[in-house]
N, C-alpha and C positions, 0 to 999 in steps of 0.2 A: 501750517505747511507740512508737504509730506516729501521730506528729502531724504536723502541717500549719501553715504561717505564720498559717492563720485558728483555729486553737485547734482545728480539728475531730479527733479520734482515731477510727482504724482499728481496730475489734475484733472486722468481719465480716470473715472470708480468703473470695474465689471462687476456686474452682480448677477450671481447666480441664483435665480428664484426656486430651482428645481433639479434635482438629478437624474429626473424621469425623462423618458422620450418616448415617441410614436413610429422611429424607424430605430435601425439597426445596419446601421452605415456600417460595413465589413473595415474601414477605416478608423474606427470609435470604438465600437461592442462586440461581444458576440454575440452569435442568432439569437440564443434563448435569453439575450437582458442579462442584467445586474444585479448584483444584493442593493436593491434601492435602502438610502437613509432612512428609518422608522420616522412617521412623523411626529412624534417630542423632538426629535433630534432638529428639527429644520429650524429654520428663522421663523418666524409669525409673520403678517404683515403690520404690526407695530414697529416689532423689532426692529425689519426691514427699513420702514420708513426713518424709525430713528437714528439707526446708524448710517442712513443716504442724510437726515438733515445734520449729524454730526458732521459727517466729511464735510460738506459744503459749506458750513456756518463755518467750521470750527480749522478746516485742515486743507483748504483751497481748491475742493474738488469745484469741476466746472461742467464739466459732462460725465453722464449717467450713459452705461451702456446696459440694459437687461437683458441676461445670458440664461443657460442653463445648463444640460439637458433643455429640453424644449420648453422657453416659458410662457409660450400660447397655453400649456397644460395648466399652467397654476391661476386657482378659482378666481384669486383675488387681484390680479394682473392688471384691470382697469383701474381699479378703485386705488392701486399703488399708486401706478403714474399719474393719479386725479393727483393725488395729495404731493409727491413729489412734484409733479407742476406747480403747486402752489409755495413753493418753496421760497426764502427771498436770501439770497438771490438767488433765481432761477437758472436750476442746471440745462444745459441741452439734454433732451433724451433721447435713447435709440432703441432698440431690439434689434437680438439678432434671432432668427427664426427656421423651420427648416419650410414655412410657408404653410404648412397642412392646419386649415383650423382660420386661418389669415383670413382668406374673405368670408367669413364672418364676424369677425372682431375688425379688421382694418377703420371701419369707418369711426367705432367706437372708442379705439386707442386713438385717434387724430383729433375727435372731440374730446379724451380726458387731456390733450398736450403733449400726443408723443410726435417726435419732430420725424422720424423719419425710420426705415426697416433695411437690416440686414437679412437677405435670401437668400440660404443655401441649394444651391442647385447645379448638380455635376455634369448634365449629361439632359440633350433636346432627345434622346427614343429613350419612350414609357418600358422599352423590353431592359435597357442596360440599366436603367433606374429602379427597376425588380432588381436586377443582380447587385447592383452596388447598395440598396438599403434594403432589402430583403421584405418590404411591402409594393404592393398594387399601387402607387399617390400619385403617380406623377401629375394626372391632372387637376390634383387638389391644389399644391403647389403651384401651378401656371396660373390656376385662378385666382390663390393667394396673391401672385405677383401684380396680377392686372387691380385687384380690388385696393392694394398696398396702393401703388401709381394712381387711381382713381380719388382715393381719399385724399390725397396729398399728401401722403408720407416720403417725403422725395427730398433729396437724391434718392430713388430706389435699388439699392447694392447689392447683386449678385455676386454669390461667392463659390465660386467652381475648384473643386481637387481634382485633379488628372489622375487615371491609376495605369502602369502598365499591362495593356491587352484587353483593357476595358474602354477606359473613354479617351484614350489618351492621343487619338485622331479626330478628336472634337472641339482643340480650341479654333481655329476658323468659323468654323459653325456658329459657335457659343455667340461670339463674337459681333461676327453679324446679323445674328437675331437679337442680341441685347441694344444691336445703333437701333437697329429697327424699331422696338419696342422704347426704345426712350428707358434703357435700364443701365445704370454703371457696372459692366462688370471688373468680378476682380477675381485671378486664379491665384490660389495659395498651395505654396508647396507643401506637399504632407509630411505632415510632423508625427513626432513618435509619442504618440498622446491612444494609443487602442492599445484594450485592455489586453489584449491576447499577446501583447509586445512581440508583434510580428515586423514591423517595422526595421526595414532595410534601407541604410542610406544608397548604396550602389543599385535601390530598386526603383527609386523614386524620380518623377519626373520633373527637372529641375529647371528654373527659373529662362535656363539660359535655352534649353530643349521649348518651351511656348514661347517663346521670344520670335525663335526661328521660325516654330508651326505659322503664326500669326503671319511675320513677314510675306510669307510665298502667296496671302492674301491682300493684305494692306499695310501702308503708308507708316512706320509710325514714328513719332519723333517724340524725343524725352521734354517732359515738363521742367525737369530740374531739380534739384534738392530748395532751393528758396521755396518751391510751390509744396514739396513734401513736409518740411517741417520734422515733426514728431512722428508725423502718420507711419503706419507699418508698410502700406503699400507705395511704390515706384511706378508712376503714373506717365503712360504716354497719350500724345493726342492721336488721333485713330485720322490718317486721310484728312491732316491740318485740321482739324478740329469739327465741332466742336465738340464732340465725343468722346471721352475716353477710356481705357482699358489698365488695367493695375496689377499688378503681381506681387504677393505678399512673399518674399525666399527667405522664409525664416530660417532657412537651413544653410545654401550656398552664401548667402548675402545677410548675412542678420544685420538688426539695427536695434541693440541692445545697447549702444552708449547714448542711443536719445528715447530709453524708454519713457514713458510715460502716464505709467498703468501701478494701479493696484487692484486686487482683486479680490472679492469677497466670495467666498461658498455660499452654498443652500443651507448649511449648520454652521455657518458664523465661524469661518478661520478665514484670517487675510492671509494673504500669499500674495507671497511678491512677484513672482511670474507664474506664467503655465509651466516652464519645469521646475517649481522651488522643488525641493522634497520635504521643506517644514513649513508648517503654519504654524500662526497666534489666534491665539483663543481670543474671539469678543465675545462670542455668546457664553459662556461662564461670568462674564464681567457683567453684562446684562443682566440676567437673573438672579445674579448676588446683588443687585441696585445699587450698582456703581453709579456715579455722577458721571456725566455727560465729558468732562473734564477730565476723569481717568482714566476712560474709554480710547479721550482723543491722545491722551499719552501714552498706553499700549499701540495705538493704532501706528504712533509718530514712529516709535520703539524699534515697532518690526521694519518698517521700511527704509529707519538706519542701516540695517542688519543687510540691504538688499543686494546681492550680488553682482559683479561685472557683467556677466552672460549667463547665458545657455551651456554655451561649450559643447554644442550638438556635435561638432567635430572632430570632440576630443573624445578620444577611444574608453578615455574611465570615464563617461557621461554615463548617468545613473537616469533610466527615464522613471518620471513619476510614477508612485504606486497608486493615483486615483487616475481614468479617464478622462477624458476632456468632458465628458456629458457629466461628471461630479465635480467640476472647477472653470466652468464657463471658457468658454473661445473666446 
């Protein structure tokens, strides 16, 4: 079990397979990219698999989520979740994706046992989708989304950021093209995770700002915290259902005392949330042929160590010194 001095337990893994990406979301990077990790530095996909069947065998993970940077990019991506499907007991699996590459793989990840995709996608005009990730894709991604829905990778969850002056008169829109298409959306407030630490809390469009946009369109009524659980997002049903729409306020609204997350890099440091500022070394454990059993008690270690929050709020909030695209969403 992966518990915490506040009683809280780890039973979702992120795992990041990759630091690389194909866009350049002015929210994440800048234009010109990143010092990508060398690869010695990365996990293998040994490594990978065995520290997913440690957690699970060994420390009560239940659900696998594969993050990145983009892990559509990474060769071996199939052949993970083959063998992680075979797991016993078998974890749920997901990705989260920004869709480019998707309908060609979709049907392939759903035959090796991947349950279902997270889509990131901000914005329905191909012009504002140049400006906000600074590539031509947009309709790589919409076909991604429809081949995802096609294979049966579903719930298929759409995850939209608002920016001010860019999309931030598109949740309505968003909204009613996802009832249409049969997709869960879900808008998440933007977090201070781009490397250029341009990230302004008084800039950001906040929870209670799409709440409103939405209303002046439809219907929405709260699910409830019983139906929430641990989830990050605040689910309502869209025009009595049976549809609904989500909003992740990692910032105005956090829900940090029912986390339920640990998270693994692309070079093997857990991390107890997106803003630790330390990680634990597994990959040194690995390499030095540690036994599986002193893995899973570094692994326990760090997420004793795990903190109350964020504290996005609080003025000495120190934001991580890696991107989000080097320590997985």
């Amino acid at each position: 079990m992966l518990i915490d001095t506040y009683g809280r337990v780890a039973t979702d893994l992120r795992v990041s397979l990759t630091d690389r990406c194909n866009l350049r979301c002015t929210y994440c990077m800048p234009e010109e990219g990143l010092q990508w990790l060398a690869k010695p530095d990365l996990l293998n996909d040994d490594e990978i698999v065995r520290l997913i069947y440690i957690a699970v065998t060994s420390l009560g993970i239940e659900e696998v989520r594969f993050t990145g940077g983009e892990p559509l990019l990474r060769p071996g991506l199939v052949g993970i979740v083959e063998r992680v499907a075979a797991l016993e007991p078998r974890p749920q699996m997901s990705l989260t994706t920004n869709g480019i590459g998707l309908g060609r793989t979709a049907a392939a990840l759903k035959a090796a046992g991947l349950d279902r995709v997270n889509v990131s996608l901000d914005t329905l005009r191909p012009d504002v989708f140049k400006t906000l990730t600074r590539r031509d894709r947009h309709k790589d991604v919409i076909e991604g989304l429809h081949a995802a829905r096609d294979a049966g990778l579903t719930p298929v969850k759409v995850n939209s950021v608002l920016m001010p002056g860019l999309n931030d008169d598109e949740a309505p829109d968003l909204l009613a093209w996802a009832v249409e298409h049969d997709y869960e959306l879900r808008f998440i407030e933007q977090m201070p995770l781009d490397a250029q630490h341009g990230w302004k809390r008084d800039g950001m469009i906040t929870a209670g700002d799409i709440l409103t946009s939405l209303r002046t369109r439809f219907e929405l009524t709260p699910e409830g915290a019983e139906k929430r659980g641990s989830a990050p997002a605040e689910r309502w049903l869209v025009d009595g259902g049976p549809h609904v729409v989500g909003v992740i306020a990692s910032v105005t609204r956090p829900f940090c005392s029912a986390c339920d997350r640990t998270r693994l890099t692309a070079d093997g440091q857990v991390r107890t949330c997106l803003f630790a500022t330390e990680e634990t070394d597994l990959r040194a454990a690995l390499r030095s042929g540690a036994p599986d059993e002193e893995i899973a008690r570094i692994w326990r270690l760090a997420m004793w160590g795990k903190k109350a929050g964020a504290g996005l709020d609080d003025p000495s909030f120190v934001q991580p010194d890696r991107p989000m695209s080097a320590i997985g969403g």
